[in-house]
C-alpha positions in Angstrom: 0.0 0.0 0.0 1.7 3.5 -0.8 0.9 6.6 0.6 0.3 9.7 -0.5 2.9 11.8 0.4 3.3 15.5 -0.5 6.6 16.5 -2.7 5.9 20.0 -1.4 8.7 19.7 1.7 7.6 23.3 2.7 4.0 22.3 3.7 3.5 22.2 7.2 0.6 21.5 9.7 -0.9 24.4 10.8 -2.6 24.7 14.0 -4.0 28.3 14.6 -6.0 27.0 17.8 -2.8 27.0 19.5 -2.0 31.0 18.7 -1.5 32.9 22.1 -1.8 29.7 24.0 1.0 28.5 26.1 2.4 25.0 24.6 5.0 23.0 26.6 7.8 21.1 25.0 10.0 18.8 26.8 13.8 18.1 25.2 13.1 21.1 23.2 16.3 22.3 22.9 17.6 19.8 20.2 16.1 17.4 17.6 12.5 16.9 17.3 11.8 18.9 20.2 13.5 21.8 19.1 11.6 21.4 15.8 8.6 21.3 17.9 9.3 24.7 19.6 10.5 26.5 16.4 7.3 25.4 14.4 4.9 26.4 17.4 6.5 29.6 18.2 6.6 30.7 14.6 2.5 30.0 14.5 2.3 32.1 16.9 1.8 30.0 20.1 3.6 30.9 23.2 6.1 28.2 24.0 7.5 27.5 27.1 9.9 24.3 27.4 12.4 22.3 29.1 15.8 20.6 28.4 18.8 19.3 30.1 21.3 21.0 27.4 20.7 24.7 29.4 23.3 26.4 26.4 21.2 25.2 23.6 18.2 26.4 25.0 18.9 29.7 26.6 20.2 30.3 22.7 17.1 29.0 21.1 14.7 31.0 23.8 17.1 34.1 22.8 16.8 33.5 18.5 12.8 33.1 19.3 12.5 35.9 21.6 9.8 36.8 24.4 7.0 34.5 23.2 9.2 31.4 24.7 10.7 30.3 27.8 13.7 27.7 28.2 14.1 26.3 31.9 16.9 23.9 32.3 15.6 20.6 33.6 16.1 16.8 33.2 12.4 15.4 33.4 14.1 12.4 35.4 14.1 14.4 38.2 10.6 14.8 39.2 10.8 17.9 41.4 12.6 19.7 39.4 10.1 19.4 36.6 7.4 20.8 39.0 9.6 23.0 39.6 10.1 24.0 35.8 6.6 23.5 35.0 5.7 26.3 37.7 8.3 29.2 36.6 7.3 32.2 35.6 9.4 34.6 32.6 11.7 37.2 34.1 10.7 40.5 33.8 12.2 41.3 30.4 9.7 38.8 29.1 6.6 40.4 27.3 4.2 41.8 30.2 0.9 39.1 30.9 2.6 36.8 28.4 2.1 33.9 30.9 
């Protein structure tokens, strides 16, 4: 059975539910994840997420600017996540973004 794939590479899903909502990513620093953060940020969601590579994602919170925020966490540890999951943005980020 073959599928029906699209040749078009630029297409995308699209998900404009998500706009102004906070998303949360974990391992979004790198790979998949970090694919996951760029895509949802650029439609216009406000993405806050978690990795244990804390250069990576201070740089990629920086590139994608005040609609995101990087903690550094390792999910493994358990209250750390909470933790994570319960930060707010400093004060440079975008006033009632969170």
């Amino acid at each position: 059975m073959s599928r029906n794939i699209s040749k078009d590479r630029g297409e995308f899903a699209s998900y404009p539910s998500l706009r102004d909502r906070v998303v949360f990513v974990s391992g979004g620093a790198s790979g998949l994840g970090e694919e996951f953060v760029r895509q949802l940020a650029g439609q216009g969601a406000r993405v806050a997420f978690v990795d244990i590579d804390e250069d990576r994602g201070a740089a990629l919170q920086r590139e994608l600017g005040e609609d995101t925020l990087f903690r550094p966490c390792d999910v493994r540890d358990i209250p750390a996540l909470r933790a994570a999951l319960a930060a707010r943005p400093t004060a440079s980020a975008r006033s009632g973004c969170w």
